[in-house]
N, C-alpha and C positions, 0 to 999 in steps of 0.2 A: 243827890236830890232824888226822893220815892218821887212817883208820878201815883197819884189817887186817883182807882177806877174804882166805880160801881158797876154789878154785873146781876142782873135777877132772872132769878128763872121761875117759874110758875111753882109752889109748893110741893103739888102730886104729877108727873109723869108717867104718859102709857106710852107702849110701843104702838107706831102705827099714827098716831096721833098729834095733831099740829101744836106746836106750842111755842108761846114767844119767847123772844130775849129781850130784855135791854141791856145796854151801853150807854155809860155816861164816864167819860175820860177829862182831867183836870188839865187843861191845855188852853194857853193864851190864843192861839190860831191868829196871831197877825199878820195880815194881809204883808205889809211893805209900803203902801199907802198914805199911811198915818205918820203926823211929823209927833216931836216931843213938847215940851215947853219952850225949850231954842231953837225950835223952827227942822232939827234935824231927822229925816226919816227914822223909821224905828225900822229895822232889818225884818224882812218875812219872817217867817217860822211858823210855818202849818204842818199840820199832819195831811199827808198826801193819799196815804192806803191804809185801809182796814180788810184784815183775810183771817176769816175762822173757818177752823179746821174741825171736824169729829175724829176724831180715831185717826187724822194722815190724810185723812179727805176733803180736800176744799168745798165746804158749804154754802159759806158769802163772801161776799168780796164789794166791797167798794171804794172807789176813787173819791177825795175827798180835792176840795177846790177854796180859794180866799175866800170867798162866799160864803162859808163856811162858820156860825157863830164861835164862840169862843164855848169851852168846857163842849167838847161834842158831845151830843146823844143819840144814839141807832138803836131804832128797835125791829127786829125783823123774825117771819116765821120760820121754825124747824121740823121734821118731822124726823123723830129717832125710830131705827126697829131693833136695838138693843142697849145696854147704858152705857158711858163711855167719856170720854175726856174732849171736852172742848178747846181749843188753843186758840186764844183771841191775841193779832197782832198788829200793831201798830205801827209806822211809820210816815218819818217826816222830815223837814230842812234839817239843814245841821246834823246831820247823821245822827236824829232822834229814833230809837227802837224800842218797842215796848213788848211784853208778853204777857198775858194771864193767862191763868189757867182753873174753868173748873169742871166739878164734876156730872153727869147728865147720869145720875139715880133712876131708874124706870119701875115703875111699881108693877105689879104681877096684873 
């Protein structure tokens, strides 16, 4: 089974200078809460952590929680000072692991 992520970064990139991400990852996120049509629980399976990396070096990090809508989407700021390789990582119940990976192009 692929796992479908969306990942956007701003068109033009400088060094020095803030810029967002998004995330949007295709994931049920259920609680454990929720029964079926036969009254029987539906098993958790959330994504628990998101950790992006630049180059080896942790940039963000968050704890994700049941609360948590289904298909998640994070958008958060970065400041780059050269270009380089983002590693976006997921993790969740049921020894669910995810990686993407893209590129941070810095314009002159």
């Amino acid at each position: 089974m692929s796992t479908r992520t969306v990942i956007t970064l701003p068109p033009v990139l400088r060094a020095g200078e803030p810029f967002e991400v998004q995330v949007l990852i295709a994931h049920p996120m259920e609680t454990g809460h929720r029964r079926d049509a036969d009254g029987r629980l539906l098993p958790r399976d959330i994504l628990n952590h998101f950790e992006v990396q630049l180059d080896g070096s942790t940039v963000f990090e968050a704890d994700l929680f049941p609360a948590i809508a289904a298909n998640p989407y994070l958008a958060f700021t970065l400041v780059a000072q050269r270009s380089g390789t983002l590693s976006l990582r997921w993790r969740g119940d049921n020894g669910f692991a995810h990686i993407e990976t893209v590129a941070v192009n810095l314009s002159p």
